[in-house]
C-alpha positions in Angstrom: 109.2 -99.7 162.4 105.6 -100.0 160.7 106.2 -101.0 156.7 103.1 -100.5 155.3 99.4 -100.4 156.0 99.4 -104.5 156.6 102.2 -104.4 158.9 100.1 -101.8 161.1 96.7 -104.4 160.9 99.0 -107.0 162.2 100.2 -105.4 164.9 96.9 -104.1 166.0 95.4 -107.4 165.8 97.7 -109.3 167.4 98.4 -108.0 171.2 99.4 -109.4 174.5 96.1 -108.9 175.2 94.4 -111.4 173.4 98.0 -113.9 173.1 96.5 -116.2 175.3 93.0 -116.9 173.4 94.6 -117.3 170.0 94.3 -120.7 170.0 90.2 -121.0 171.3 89.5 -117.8 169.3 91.0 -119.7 165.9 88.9 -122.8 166.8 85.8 -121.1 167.4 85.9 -118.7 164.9 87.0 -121.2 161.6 84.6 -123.9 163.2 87.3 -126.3 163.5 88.0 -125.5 160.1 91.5 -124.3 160.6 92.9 -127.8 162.2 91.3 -129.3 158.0 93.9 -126.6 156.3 97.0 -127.0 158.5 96.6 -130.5 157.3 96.6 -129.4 154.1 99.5 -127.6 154.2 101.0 -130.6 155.7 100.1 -132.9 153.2 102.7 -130.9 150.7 105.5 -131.2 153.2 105.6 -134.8 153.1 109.4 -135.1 152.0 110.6 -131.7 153.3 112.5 -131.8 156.8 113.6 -128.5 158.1 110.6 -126.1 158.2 110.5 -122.4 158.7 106.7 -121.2 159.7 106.7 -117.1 158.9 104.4 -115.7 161.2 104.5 -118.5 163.5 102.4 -117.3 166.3 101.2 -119.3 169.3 102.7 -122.4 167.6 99.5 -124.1 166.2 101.1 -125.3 163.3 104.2 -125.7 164.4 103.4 -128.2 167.3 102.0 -130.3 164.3 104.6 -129.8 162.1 106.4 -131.1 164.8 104.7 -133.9 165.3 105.6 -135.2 161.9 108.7 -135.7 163.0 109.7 -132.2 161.4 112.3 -129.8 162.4 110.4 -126.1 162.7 112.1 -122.7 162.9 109.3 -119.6 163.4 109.5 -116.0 163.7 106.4 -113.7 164.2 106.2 -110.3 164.8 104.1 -110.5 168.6 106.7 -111.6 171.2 103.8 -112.4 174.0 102.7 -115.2 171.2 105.9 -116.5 171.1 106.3 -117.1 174.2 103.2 -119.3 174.2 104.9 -121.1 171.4 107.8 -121.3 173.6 105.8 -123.3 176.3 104.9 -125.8 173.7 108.2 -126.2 171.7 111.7 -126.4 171.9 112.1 -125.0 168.7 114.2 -121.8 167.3 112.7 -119.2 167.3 112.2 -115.2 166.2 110.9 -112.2 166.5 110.4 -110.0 163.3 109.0 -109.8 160.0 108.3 -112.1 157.2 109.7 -109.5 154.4 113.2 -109.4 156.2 114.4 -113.2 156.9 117.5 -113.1 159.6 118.2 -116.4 158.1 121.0 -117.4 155.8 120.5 -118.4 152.0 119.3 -121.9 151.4 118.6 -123.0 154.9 115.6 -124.6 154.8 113.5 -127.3 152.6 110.2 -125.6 152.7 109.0 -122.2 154.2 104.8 -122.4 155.1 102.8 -119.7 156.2 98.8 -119.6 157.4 96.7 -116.3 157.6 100.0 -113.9 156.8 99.9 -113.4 153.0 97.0 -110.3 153.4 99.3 -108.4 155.7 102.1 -108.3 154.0 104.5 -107.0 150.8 103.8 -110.6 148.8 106.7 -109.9 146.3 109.2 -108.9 149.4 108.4 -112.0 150.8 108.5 -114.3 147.8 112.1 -112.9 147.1 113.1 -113.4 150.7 111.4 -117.4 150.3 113.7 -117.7 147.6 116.6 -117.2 148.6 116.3 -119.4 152.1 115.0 -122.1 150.3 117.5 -124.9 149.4 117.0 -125.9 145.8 114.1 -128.5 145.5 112.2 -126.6 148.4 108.8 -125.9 148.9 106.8 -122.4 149.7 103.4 -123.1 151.3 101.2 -120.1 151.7 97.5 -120.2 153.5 95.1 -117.3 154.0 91.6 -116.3 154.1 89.6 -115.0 151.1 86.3 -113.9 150.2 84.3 -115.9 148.9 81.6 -115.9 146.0 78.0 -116.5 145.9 75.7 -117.8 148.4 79.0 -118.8 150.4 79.4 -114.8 150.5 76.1 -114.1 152.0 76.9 -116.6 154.7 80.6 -115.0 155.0 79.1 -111.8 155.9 76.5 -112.9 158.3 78.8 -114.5 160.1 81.4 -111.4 160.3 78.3 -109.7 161.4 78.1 -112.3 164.5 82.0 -111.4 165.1 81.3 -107.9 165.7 78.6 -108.5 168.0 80.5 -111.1 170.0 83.8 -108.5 169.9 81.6 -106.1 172.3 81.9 -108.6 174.8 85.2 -109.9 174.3 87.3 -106.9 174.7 90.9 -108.3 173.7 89.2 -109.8 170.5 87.1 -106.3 169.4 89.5 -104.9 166.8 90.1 -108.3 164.6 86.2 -109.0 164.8 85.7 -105.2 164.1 87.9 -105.0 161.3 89.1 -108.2 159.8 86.2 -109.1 157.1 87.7 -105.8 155.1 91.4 -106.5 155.0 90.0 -110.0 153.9 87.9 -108.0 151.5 90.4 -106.0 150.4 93.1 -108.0 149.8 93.7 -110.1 146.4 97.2 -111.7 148.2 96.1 -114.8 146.3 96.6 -113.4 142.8 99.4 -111.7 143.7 101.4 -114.2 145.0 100.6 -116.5 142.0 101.8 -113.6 139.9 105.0 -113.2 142.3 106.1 -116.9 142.4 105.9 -117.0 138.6 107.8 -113.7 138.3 110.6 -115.0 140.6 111.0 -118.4 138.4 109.1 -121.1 141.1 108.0 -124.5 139.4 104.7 -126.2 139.8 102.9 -123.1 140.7 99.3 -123.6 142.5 96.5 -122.3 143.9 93.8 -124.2 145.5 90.2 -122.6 147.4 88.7 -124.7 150.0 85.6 -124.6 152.1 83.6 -122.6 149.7 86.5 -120.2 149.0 87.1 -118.8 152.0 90.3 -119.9 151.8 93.2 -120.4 149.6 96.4 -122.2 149.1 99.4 -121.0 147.4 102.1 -123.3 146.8 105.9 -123.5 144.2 108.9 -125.6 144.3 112.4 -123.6 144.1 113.9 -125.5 141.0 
């Protein structure tokens, strides 16, 4: 069942046509940037344990999250990318959507997301972060944003090299074709600043890195 317009971007971009190129397509397409953020994330999680990703995916951060000696539960709404996460971890896993947790209330220490928060209902899934999250916990969200200034120029220009390359990489053609406007159109940043604080986090915060085409939102659960 589609939710909203987000929902439907979501699942057209993410097939199990392109499942198997996630990873080289995020690579190439961040320039390496992405692996620089995850760490980021992972740098807030220092004295959490038991993780759940939301919108999990082929595992990327997961497999480092993992690596860190922490305990990861995901669940994503493409099944083909979770069986490549599947291949990598032995970790719990599930299919469905970030604004309807099938988890139990205060099961985990911190719930993190990357490149989710511009698809979806941020205050459904701000109340549903709340009440998983034992007291103490962490919410880590990471998405794309536009960007200002000359950094903007540059952020179109290379969108504009996207589109191009999507007429040769068929499986690809729809994010390349249409991503820089959901990016453009979404403010998830604000709004889940404005969401956190409405639902009572702590230590609310919002960091932009690499020229602000991306951002960080981050509360504790008191």
């Amino acid at each position: 069942m589609l939710i909203h317009e987000g929902h439907a971007h979501a699942i057209r971009f993410f097939t199990p046509a392109n499942a198997d190129s996630y990873d080289l397509i995020l690579r190439l397409a961040t320039f390496g940037r992405d692996n620089a953020w995850k760490h980021e994330i992972i740098k807030k999680l220092s004295h959490h344990s038991r993780i759940l990703e939301l919108a999990c995916g082929t595992g990327v951060l997961s497999s480092m999250l993992v690596e860190q000696g922490k305990s990861v539960t995901g669940i994503d709404l493409t099944f083909e990318y979770l069986l490549i996460l599947k291949h990598k971890l032995n970790a719990p896993i599930a299919q469905g959507t970030a604004e309807i947790l099938p988890y139990r209330n205060e099961s985990f220490d911190a719930v993190v997301s990357s490149y989710l928060a511009k698809y979806v209902n941020v205050q459904k899934v701000v109340d549903e972060c709340w009440r998983v999250l034992r007291p103490g916990g962490i919410l880590v969200f990471h998405d794309f944003t536009y960007p200002r200034g000359v950094v903007r120029s540059l952020w179109n220009m290379h969108f504009e090299l996207l589109q191009l390359a999507g007429r040769f990489v068929a499986s690809w053609k729809v994010v390349f074709g249409e991503l820089d406007n959901v990016i453009k159109e979404s403010d998830w940043a604000d709004q889940t600043i404005t969401a956190l604080r409405d639902r009572r986090f702590q230590n609310v915060d919002c960091r932009y890195y690499t020229g602000g085409t991306s951002a960080m939102a981050s509360a504790e659960k008191p």
